[in-house]
Structure formats: structure tokens, C-alpha cells
N, C-alpha and C positions, 0 to 999 in steps of 0.2 A: 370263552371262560377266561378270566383273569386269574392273577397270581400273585399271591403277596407274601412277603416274609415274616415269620410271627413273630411279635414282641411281650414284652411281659408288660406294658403298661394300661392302667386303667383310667379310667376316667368316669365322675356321675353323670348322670341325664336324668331328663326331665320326664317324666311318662309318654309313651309312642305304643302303640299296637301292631300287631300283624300274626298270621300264621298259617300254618297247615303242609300238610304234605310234607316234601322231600326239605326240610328244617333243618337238617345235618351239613355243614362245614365238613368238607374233607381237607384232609392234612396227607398231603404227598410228599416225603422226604423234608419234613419240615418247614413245606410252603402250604400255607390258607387257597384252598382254590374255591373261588366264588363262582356262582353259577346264576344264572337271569333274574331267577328271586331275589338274591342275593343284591342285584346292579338293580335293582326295581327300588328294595328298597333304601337302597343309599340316595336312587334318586330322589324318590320321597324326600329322605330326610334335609338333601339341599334346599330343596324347595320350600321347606318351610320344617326345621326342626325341632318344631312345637305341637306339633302334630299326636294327636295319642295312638297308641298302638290300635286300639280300635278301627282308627278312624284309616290308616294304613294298609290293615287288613282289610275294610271293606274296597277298598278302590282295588288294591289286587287280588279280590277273592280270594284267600287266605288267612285263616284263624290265625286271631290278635297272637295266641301261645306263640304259635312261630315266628311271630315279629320279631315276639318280647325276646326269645331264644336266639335268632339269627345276631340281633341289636349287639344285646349281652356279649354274643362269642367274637362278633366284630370288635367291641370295646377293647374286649380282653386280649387281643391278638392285635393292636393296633392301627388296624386299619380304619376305625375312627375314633382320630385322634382328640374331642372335644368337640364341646358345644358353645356358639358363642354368637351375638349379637354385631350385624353389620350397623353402624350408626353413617348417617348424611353429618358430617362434620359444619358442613355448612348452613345447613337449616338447623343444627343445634346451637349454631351461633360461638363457634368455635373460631380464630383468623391466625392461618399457619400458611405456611407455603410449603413444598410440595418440590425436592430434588432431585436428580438421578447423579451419580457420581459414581465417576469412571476413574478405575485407580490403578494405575500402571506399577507392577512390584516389582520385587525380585523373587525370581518362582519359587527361590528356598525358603520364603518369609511369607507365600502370598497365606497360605491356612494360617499362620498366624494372625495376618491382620486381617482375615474373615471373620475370624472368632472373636478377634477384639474386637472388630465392629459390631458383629453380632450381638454384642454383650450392653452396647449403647443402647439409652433408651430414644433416641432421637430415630434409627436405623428401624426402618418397619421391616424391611429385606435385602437379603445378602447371597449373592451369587458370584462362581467364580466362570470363567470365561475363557475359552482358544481363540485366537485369532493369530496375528504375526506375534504380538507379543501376549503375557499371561494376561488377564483384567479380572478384576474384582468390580462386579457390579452392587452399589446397593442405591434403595430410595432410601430419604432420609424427608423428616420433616420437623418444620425448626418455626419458630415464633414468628421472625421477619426474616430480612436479608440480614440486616447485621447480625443476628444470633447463629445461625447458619455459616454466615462468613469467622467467626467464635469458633464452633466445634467443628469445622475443616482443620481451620488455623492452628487451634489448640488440644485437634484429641485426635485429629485424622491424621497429618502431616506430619506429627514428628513419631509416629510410630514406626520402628525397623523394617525396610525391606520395602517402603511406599518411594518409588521413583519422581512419580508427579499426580495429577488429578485433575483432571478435566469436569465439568459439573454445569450443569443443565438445568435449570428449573424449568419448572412445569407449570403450562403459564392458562391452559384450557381445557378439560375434560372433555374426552368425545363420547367414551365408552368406556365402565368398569364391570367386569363382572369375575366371577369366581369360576373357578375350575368343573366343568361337569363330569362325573364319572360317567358320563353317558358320550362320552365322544368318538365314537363312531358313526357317523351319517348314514351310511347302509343299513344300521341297525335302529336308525331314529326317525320316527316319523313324528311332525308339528302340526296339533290339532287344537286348533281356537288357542292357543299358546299352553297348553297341555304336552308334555314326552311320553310317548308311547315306546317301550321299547319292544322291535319286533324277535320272536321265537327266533333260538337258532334252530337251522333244520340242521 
């Protein structure tokens, strides 16, 4: 059973089905605790969240109502945060390139300049990092080289508390993929490329 902390934010979606049975969300000391229905159907929804409730319900045996009902109380507590289209950049005929940048701060300044980066629209992602010294990871992606070597020069570097910058483009794709809320291997068996997630006993 997972655990997550409630928020007040909402967000619309598109029609999904599912339901039946034990459909209740428990709230323990003001944490959302999810339960296998619950991980079933978030998987669903990675997998393709266009999916109708109907059609969610049938594959887990469980009335559309409780889909629609689980969905809803998930929206409304956070725990999914939006719906939204992964696009092939490259087969839409899109030409960017693709950085990682490693920024060395001073650790009294590094949340600052996360949040400034954060707030670019070049920065797809922003993390910050232990090692010997503090790092602020983010990808960024920029038109060419010169434009990229632009908003290092001009928006990255002279912000307070950035030491130096190291920066990596990204020169071949091996492997992209999203996050599964199914990441336990004990609990996941792979059938015809189908996730099954198994009962806990």
C-alpha cells in the first residue's frame, strides 16, 4: 500500500471508467493511502489516458462508478497531477538540441537559482543534488548551439550564488520513458507487453 500527502489541487480530464467494490480512499492522519485498485488503475491511466472509464472497468473487473469515483478523489488530493500528451519532437519536425547542465552554487543561493531556472521556459527539469559539493541538475533545450550557448551566457551565469557550469549535450537517444507507478518487480508480471499487477497476500 502506498502513501501520499493530500493537496487541494484539481485538475480536468477527459472521460475514463472504472469501478466497484472497496472504491473508498482512506485518509490516515492526513495521508491518501492507496490500495491495488487504486495502483491498477493509475496504471491504466499511464498507459494510455484516454481511455474511458468503461473501458478501465472492464479490463479490472470493476464498475465504471468506481473508476469515475477513485479518478475524481485521486485528482482532488493530488496525486494525479494532469493530463497531457507525450509528442516525438522529431517526427513533428521540430530541430533543438537537447542539454544537461551541471551547476556548481553556493548552497546559500542553490534554491534560488533552482527556482530561477525553474521559471525558464528553455529548462524542461530541475533538480538539486549531494555529492562533494551542492549541484543543481537541469535539462534544458535550446534551438542550436549558439542559442543554448545565449541563455547559459545570459540568464544562467550571472545569477547569484552559480559558482561555474559544466554542460553536456545530448548527442543520441537510447531510451525515454515515464515514470511507472508500478515499480515493484515482485509485484509485476509482463504479459505480451501487458502489467499485471499481482495481489498483495
Amino acid at each position: 500500500m502506498l502513501h501520499f500527502p493530500t493537496a487541494n489541487n484539481k485538475f480536468k480530464r477527459k472521460s475514463l471508467h472504472i469501478g466497484e467494490g472497496e472504491a473508498t480512499l482512506k485518509l490516515k492522519n492526513n495521508i491518501l493511502a492507496l490500495d491495488t485498485t487504486d495502483l491498477k488503475i493509475l496504471e491504466a491511466l499511464q498507459e494510455d489516458a484516454k481511455q474511458t472509464y468503461t473501458a478501465i472497468g472492464k479490463r479490472l473487473g470493476i464498475a465504471h462508478s468506481t473508476v469515475y469515483d477513485r479518478i475524481k478523489r485521486m485528482e482532488q488530493n493530488g496525486i494525479i497531477k494532469k493530463y497531457t500528451a507525450l509528442i516525438d519532437a522529431e517526427k513533428a519536425g521540430t530541430k533543438s538540441i537537447t542539454a544537461i547542465m551541471t551547476i556548481y552554487t553556493d548552497p546559500k543561493e542553490s534554491e534560488k537559482v533552482a527556482e530561477k531556472l525553474g521559471s525558464a521556459p528553455q529548462v524542461l527539469e530541475v533538480y538539486t543534488s549531494l555529492s562533494e559539493e551542492l549541484q543543481i541538475i537541469a535539462k534544458v533545450v535550446a534551438q542550436n548551439q549558439e542559442s543554448l550557448h545565449d541563455f547559459i551566457a545570459n540568464s544562467v551565469a550571472p545569477l547569484p550564488g552559480v559558482l561555474r557550469i559544466r554542460t553536456s549535450i545530448l548527442t543520441k537517444k537510447f531510451k525515454e520513458t515515464q515514470f511507472s507507478i508500478i515499480n515493484d518487480p515482485k509485484r509485476l508480471t509482463f504479459i505480451k507487453g501487458t502489467h499485471n499487477i499481482k495481489e498483495e497476500k
